[in-house]
C-alpha positions, -999 to +999 in steps of 0.1 A: +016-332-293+049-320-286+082-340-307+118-326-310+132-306-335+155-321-358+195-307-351+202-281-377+222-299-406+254-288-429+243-286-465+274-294-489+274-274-527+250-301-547+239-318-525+202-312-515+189-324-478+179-355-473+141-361-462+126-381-441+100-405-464+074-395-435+078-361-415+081-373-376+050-351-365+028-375-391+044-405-378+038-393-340-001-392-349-002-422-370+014-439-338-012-422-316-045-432-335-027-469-343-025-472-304-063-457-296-078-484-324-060-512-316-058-508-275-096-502-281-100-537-299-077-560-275-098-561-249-129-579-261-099-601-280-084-608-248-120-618-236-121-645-263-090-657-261-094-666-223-132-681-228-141-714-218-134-724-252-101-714-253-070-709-235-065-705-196-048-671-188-011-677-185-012-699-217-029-673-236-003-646-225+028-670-236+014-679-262+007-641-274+040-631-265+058-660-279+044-651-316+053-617-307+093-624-300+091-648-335+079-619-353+104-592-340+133-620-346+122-622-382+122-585-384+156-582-367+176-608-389+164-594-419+181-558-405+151-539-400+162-533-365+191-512-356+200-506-321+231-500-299+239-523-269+225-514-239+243-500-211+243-517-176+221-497-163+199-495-189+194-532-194+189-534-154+158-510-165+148-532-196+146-562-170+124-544-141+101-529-167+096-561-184+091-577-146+063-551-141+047-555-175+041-594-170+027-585-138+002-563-151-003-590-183-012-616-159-038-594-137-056-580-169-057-622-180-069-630-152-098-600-146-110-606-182-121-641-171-148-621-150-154-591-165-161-574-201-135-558-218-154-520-220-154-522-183-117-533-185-109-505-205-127-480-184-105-491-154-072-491-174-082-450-187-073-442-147-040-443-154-036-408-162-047-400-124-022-426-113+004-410-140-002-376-120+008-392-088+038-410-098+049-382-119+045-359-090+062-382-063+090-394-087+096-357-098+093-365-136+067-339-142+046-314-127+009-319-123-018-291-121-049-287-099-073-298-123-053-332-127-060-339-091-095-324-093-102-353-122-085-376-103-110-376-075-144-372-097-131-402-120-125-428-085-163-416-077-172-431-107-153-465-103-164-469-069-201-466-084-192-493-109-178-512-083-203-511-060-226-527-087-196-555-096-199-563-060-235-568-064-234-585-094-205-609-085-177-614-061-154-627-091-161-592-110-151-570-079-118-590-076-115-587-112-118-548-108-092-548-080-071-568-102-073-541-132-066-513-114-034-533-097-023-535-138-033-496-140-005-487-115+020-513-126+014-500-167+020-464-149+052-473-132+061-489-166+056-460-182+080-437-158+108-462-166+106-464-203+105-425-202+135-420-181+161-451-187+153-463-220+151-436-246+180-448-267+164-483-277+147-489-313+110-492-307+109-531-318+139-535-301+121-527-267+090-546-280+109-578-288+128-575-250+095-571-232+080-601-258+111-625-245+107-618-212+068-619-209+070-652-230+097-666-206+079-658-172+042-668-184+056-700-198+065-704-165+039-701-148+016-722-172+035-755-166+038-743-125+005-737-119-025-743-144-008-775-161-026-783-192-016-792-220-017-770-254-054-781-270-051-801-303-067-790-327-064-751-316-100-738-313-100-713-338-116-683-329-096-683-295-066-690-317-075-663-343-074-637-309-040-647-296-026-641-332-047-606-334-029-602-301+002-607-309+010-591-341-014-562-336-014-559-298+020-565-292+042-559-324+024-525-340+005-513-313+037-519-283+061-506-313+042-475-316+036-471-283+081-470-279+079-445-308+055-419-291+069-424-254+102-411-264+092-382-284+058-368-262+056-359-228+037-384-204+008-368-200-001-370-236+009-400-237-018-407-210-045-393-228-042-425-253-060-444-224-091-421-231-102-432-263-098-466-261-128-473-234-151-455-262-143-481-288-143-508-263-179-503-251-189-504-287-171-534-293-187-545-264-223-535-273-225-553-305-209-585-294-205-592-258-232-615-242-214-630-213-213-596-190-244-574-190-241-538-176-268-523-155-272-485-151-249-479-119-217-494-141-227-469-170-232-437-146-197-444-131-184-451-167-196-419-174-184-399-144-152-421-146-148-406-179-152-373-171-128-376-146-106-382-170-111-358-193-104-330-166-073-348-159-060-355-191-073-317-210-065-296-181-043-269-183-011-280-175+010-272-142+039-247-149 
């Protein structure tokens, strides 16, 4: 992984540098696996927090992103957040990246009502072959021949899982359509955090997107699915929106702002490629509701490949 180097430094007669408590190159990979664990763990939470037991969709999402704001407002009044106002601009930016990212929180919701989380997952790893379309179109990097070349074995392999979803259920092919929607929007997302954002403190960016998630999907609860909070809170449903939240949202999202300013977005698209592993593992020991059958894991596995060329192939001078 690629981070900047620090500016060189005028050392005064006495007194010695002052270093970092953690170099930045340790804090970029702590940030990276933090991301690949937790990202790897959210979908099966997001499963429970949606089942029948628990939450409908839009509830579960403001509810998860309402924690999330609390938790970055503690943080900020006790001063652990320092950042400068944004600029016009910039803020305009803040606002239609937070627009997308509620988007893409709502289709993921809703898919995960009809399909597992590993499958989830798998669909959500595309976005490096979206990245390299974006990137290419908006100009904000160049992409190599093998990027494309993994771009077209990977959608062989969703089509073969879709085909099967189709098969299975119509609910579960409208849930894959509804993933891959969130792919492209988490890709877009990703563009404008890169180029119009860089100045922001990571939980400043976090608690902004939090706010504005939490605003629009309160929202949409009381506009269109009505119900009342449940009293008592089912626990384990409960117990998934807070894992959400303070993992999900607050660490994982923080990291997330840490490593998009200082790595290029293409490794930054490679985190999507180990989080499908630990979601299928997740989803092997404990997910009942959504049984694979062996055209879902050959496209997994081609889909993965696909990926792999993308994401590891030498990259495009």
């Amino acid at each position: 992984m690629r981070c900047e180097k620090p500016m060189p430094t005028t050392i005064q007669a006495g007194s010695p540098p002052k270093e970092p408590l953690i170099p930045e190159r340790v804090l970029i990979v702590g940030c990276y696996i933090a991301c690949a664990l937790i990202w790897g763990t959210t979908w099966f939470a997001i499963r429970l927090s949606v089942a029948a037991d628990g939450f409908p969709p839009f509830m579960s999402v403001a509810m998860r992103c309402t924690l999330a704001a609390l938790i970055v407002a503690a943080f900020s009044l006790a001063g652990k957040v320092k950042t400068q106002k944004p600029s016009s601009d910039q803020l305009l930016w803040l606002v239609l990246a937070g627009a997308f990212s509620a988007m893409g929180f709502g289709l993921v919701y809703t898919a995960e009502k009809w399909i597992s989380g590993g499958i989830c997952s798998i669909l959500n790893a595309t976005s490096p072959l979206l990245m390299a379309l974006v990137a290419t179109v908006t100009g904000a990097e160049r992409v190599s021949k093998g990027s494309i070349a993994g771009s077209l074995l990977a959608f062989g392999g969703i089509y073969l899982i879709f085909q099967e979803r189709v098969h299975a259920s119509p609910d579960q092919a409208l849930g894959i359509c509804l993933m891959m929607g969130s792919a492209l929007l988490a890709v877009i997302n990703n563009v404008i955090l890169k180029k119009h954002t860089r100045q922001q403190h990571p939980l400043a960016s976090t608690g902004a997107f939090a706010v504005a998630c939490a605003i629009v999907f309160w929202i949409l609860t009381f506009a269109f699915e009505r119900r009342p909070l449940p009293m008592p809170l089912p626990v384990v449903p409960a117990l998934a929106v807070g894992y959400l939240a303070v993992f999900g949202s607050v660490v994982a999202f923080a990291a997330y702002f840490y490593l998009i300013k200082r790595v290029r977005l293409m490794t930054m698209a490679t985190l999507v490629f180990f989080p499908p592993i630990i979601a299928l593992v997740v989803d092997a020991l404990w997910e009942k509701a959504v049984v694979l059958g062996p055209e879902s894991y050959l496209g997994i596995a081609v889909t993965l490949l696909g990926v792999a060329v993308c994401v590891f192939s030498p990259k495009a001078n």
